[in-house]
N, C-alpha and C positions, 0 to 999 in steps of 0.2 A: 675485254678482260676475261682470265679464265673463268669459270663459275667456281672453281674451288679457290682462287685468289677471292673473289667478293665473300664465299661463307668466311674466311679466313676472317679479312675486312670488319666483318659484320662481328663475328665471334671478338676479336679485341674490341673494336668499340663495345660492347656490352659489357667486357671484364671492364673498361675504364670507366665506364660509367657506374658501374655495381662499386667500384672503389671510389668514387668522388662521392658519391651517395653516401655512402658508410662513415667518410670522414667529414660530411658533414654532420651525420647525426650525431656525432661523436662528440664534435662541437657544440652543435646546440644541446646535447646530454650535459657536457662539461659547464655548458654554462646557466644550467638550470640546476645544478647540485648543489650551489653556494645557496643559493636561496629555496628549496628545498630542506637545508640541514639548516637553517636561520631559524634563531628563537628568539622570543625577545631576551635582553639583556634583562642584567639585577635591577630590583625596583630602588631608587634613592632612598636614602635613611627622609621621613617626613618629620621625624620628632624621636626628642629624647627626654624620656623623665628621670632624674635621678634622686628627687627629695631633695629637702634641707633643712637644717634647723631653725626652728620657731623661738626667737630668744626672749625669755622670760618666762618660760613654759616648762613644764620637765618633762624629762626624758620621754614619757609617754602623755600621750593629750589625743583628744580627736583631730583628725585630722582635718585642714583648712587649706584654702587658699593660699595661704601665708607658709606653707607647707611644698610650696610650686617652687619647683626650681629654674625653670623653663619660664620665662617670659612672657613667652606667646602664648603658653598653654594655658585657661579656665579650668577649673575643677568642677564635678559633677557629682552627684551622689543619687544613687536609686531604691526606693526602697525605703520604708520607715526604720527600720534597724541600722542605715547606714549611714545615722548618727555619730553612731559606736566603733564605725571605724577609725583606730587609734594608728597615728605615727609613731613610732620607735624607732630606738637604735642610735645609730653615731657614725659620723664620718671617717671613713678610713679604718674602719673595724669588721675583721674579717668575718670574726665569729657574731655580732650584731648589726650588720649593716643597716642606716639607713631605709627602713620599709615602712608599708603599710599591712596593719595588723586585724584581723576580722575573729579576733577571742570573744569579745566584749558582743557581737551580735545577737541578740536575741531571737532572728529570722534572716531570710537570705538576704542580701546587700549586694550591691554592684556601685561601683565607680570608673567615670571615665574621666577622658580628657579634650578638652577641643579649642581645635587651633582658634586663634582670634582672626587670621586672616585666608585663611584656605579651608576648603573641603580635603580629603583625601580618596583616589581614586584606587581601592585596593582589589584589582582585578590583574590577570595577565601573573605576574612573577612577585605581586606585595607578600611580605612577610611579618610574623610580630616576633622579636625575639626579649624573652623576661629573665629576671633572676628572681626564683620564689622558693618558698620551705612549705612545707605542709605539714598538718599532726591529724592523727589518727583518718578516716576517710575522704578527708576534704582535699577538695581536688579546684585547682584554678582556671577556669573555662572564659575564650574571649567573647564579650560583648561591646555592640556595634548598636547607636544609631544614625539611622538613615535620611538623607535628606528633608523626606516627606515626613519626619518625627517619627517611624516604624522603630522599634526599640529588639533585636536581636541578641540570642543567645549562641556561640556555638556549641558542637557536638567535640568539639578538641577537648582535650586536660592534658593538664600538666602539670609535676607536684612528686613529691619523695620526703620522705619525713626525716631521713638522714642527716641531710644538711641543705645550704642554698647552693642551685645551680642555674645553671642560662639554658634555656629552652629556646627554640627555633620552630618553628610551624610555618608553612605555606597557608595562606587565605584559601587559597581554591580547593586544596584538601578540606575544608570547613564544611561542614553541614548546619543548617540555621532551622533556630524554630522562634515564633515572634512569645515575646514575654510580655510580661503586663508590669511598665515602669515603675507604677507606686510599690506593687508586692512583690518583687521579681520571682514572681511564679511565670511556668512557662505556659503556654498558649498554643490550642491547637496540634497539629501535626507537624514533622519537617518540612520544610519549602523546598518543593524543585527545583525555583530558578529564585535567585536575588541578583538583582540590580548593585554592584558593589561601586559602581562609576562615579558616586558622589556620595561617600559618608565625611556625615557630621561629629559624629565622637568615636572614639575607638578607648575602650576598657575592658574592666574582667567582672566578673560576678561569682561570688561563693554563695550555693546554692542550699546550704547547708548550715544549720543555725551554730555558734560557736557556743564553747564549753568553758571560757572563761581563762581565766591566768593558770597556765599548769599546761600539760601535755595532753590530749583526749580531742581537737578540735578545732581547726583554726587554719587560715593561708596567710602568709609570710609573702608579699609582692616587692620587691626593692626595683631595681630600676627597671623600665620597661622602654622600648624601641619600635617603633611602626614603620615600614617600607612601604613607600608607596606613592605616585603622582600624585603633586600638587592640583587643586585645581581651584580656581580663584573664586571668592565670597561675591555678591555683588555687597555693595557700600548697603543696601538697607538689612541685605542676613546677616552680615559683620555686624551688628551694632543688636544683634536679637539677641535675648537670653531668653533660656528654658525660663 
């Protein structure tokens, strides 16, 4: 065979083999994009609170158990003033919904909520979405306790003194600092790293002592929503109370 028939030879086989190479990475390119551009999806609604009325009681009263609209959900309260956190409002009323009222406070207060039969895992994509009002600088911040009884504040607010609206927040945008249950003062420095793979309650804390009936002071919480993975109680923390 001539010697320039084999460079010939040689020279295609390299171009066909430069092109089978190319379409394969092209391939395995194409088929590592779908899971490259993969996120997780939305976190499940875990709960919903929306109040209800307490009959025999008026219009405004401290707020209680009896005040749960939600089934599954236990009420909590933190804090010696949060007592004083009063239910108001009425169903189906735009201009007074349904809420919880932190006027009546004489120091900072937090309430939460916890499932009777699940932890909630709120890492990845959970969300908390609320309807609140505010007066003068008081501002609605979520708090979170932790499996291990850690008691969390976050660095989020939300709050407008205008009227009530629905607020949206990612968890992972949160930044946390630990609080002290009885006085909901807050504790130390922000944390690094939190563990959010198994909380125990999930609620809000006003940080800020209230100013009474009138305008000057207070957060307005109506219904409130947490996203997030179940993840199952064993049969002897199901049955624990704070």
């Amino acid at each position: 065979m001539p010697r320039r028939t084999v460079i010939a030879s040689l020279v295609n086989c390299f171009i066909l083999l430069s092109i089978a190479c190319s379409a394969l990475a092209q391939q395995a390119g194409q088929g590592a994009a779908p899971a490259e551009r993969r996120r997780p999806g939305p976190a499940p609604l875990f709960f919903r609170e929306d109040w209800k009325t307490v009959p025999g009681l008026p219009v405004e009263h401290p707020v209680s158990q009896a005040a749960i609209a939600n089934p599954n959900l236990e009420l909590k309260l933190y804090g010696a003033a949060s007592k004083d956190i009063q239910e108001n409002g009425a169903p189906n009323n735009e201009a007074n919904p349904l809420h919880v009222w932190t006027g009546l406070c004489e120091g900072p207060c937090a309430l939460t909520f916890r499932d009777k039969s699940n932890y909630v895992d709120l890492t990845g994509a959970a969300k908390i979405r609320w309807h609140i009002k505010v007066s003068g600088f008081h501002q609605v911040r979520p708090l979170i306790k932790l499996a291990d009884g850690t008691v969390l504040v976050g660095d989020h607010t939300d709050g407008t003194v205008s009227d009530y609206h629905a607020y949206e927040f990612s968890i992972s945008d949160v930044r946390w600092i630990k609080i002290d249950p009885n006085k909901v003062w807050t504790r130390g420095n922000l944390l690094e790293n939190v563990d959010l793979s198994k909380v125990d309650e999930v609620g809000f804390a006003d940080l800020i002592p209230g100013s009474g009936h009138g305008d000057g002071g207070y957060v307005d919480v109506g219904w409130v929503e947490v996203y997030g993975k179940p993840v199952k109680r064993d049969a002897a923390t199901s049955s624990l109370r704070r």
